[in-house]
N, C-alpha and C positions, 0 to 999 in steps of 0.2 A: 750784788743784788740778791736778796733771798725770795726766790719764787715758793709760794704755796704749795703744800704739797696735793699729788694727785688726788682729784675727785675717784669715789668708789662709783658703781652704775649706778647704785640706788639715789645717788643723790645729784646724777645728772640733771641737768636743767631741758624741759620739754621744749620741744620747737614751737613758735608759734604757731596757733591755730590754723590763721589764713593761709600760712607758708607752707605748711605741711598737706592741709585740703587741696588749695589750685596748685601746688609749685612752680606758682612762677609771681617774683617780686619787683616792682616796678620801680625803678629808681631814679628821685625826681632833682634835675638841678637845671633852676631859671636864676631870672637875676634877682628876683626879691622873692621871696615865700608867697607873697600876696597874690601869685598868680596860678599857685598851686590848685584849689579849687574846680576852677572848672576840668581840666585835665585830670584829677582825681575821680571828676565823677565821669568823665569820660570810658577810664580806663575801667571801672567800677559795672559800666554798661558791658565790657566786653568781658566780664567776669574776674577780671587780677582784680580783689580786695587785700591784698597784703601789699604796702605802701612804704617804701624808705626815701627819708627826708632828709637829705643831705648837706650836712653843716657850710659844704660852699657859699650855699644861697643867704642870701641874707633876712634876718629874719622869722627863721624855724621854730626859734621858742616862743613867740609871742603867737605866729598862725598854728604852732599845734592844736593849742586847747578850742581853736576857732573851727580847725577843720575836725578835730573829735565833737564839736558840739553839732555840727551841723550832719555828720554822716553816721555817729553814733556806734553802735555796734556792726553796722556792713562793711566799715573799714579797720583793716589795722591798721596802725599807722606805727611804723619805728622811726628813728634816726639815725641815721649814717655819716659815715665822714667821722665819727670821732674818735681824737685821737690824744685827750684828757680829762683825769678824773673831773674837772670841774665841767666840761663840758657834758660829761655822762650826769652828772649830779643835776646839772641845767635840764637835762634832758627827762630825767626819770621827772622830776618839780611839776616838768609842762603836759606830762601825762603820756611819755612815750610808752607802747607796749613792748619792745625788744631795741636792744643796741645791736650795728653794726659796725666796724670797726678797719680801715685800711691794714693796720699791723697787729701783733697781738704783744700785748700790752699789760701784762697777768694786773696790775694797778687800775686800768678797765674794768675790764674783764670782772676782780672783784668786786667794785664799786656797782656793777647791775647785777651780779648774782644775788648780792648782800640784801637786796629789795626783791630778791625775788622775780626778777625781768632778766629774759633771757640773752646772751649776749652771742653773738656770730662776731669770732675777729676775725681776720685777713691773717693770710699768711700765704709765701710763696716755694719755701721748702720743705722739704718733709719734718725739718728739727721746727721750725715755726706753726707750721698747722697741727704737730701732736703735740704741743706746748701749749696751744689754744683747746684742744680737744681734752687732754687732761685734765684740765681744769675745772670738767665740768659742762662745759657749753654742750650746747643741744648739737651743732656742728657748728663747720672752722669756713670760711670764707675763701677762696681761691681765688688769689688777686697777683696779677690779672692775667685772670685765666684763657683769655685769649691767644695768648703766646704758647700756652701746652696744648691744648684740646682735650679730646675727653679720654685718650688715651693713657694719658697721664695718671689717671682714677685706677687702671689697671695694675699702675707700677705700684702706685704705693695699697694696693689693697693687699697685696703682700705681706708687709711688715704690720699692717695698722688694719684687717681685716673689717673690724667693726667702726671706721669713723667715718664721718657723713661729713663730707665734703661738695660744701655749694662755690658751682663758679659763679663766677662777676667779672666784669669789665673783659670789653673785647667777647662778648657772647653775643652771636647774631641768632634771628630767632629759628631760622631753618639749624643751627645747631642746638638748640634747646630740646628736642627729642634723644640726638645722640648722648646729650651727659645725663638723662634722665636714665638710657638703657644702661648707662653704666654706674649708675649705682646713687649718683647723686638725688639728695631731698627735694631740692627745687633749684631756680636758676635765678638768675639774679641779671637782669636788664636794664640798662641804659637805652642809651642812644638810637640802638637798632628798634626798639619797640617805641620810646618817645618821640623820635623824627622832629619833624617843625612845628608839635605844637607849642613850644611855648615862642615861637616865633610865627606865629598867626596862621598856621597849618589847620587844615580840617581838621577837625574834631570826630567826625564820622571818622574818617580813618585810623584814627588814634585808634578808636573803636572796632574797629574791624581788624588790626595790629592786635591788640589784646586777645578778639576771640580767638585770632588764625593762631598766637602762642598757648593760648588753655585747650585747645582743642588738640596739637602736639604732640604738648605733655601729657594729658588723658591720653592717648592713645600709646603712646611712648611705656606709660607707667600700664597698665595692661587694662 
């Protein structure tokens, strides 16, 4: 396999907007897309406007350009979960603003730099997430980062001084402060922040989950 050679700084790719302002990304999987919407603007009330849309769900490409028409610029919206060129290519079409990625995949990874849309892969050892980071990406995806904690950020800030490593998966939001003090961009939530609503769970609490995780990380981040 011939991997690319290393990105110089200058031609690092910038983190997304929303990602970088709130850190913290909200990571959506129901059983069809179609249900995204209202919980989008839920989480939107509690201030997370950075939004990944996860290729689980069925349906992503046809509600993206639905859900960017109806919330416009308050939202960003990426797509997650992928984990082929055709589906980044699917993705960039439907009008995603950044890829996220389970593995790091340098064939990804190019395929959204090339357009210009910034790419976050996954990776879980140190040879995988500085193989994601060299390449340019804004930062490397920490999957799943549950199993290390945020300690973890310590060991490799060592070797890899300068790279921005976001966790995901297994990140609850009472630990969302801790990987913020340690160095990480933003966090990356599931579960712990989305609960039951795409299973008919309040929608206020959804909301009130959002703000208790921006309010955190603002404080967390100084």
């Amino acid at each position: 396999m011939t991997v690319p050679s290393a990105a110089g700084a200058a031609a690092r790719a910038r983190l997304p907007a929303a990602m970088a302002r709130t850190r913290v990304v909200a990571v959506l999987r129901a059983g069809d897309a179609a249900e995204y919407s209202p919980v989008v603007e839920a989480l939107l009330r509690g201030g997370v406007s950075s939004i990944e849309l996860t290729l689980s769900t069925r349906g992503v490409f046809d509600e993206l350009p639905v859900l960017r028409r109806r919330f416009g610029p308050a939202v960003e919206l990426g797509v997650g979960t992928v984990t082929t060129v055709r589906e980044a290519e699917r993705a960039l079409g439907a009008g995603a603003e950044y890829l996220v990625t389970p593995t790091t995949d340098h064939r990804v990874i190019a395929a959204g730099l090339a357009h210009g849309v910034p790419v976050v892969p996954g990776g879980f050892t140190p040879t995988e997430l500085h193989l994601g980071w060299s390449l340019g990406c804004p930062a490397v995806k920490l999957f799943p980062a549950g199993q290390l904690g945020p300690g973890y950020l310590g060991h490799l800030r060592g070797p890899f001084p300068d790279m921005l490593v976001m966790p995901s998966g297994g990140v609850a939001i009472d630990d969302a402060a801790a990987w913020i003090r340690a160095g990480s961009p933003a966090v990356s939530l599931g579960g712990p922040l989305i609960g039951d609503a795409f299973r008919g769970g309040d929608l206020r609490e959804l909301t009130a989950r959002a703000a208790r995780v921006t309010r955190l990380v603002d404080e967390a981040a100084g």
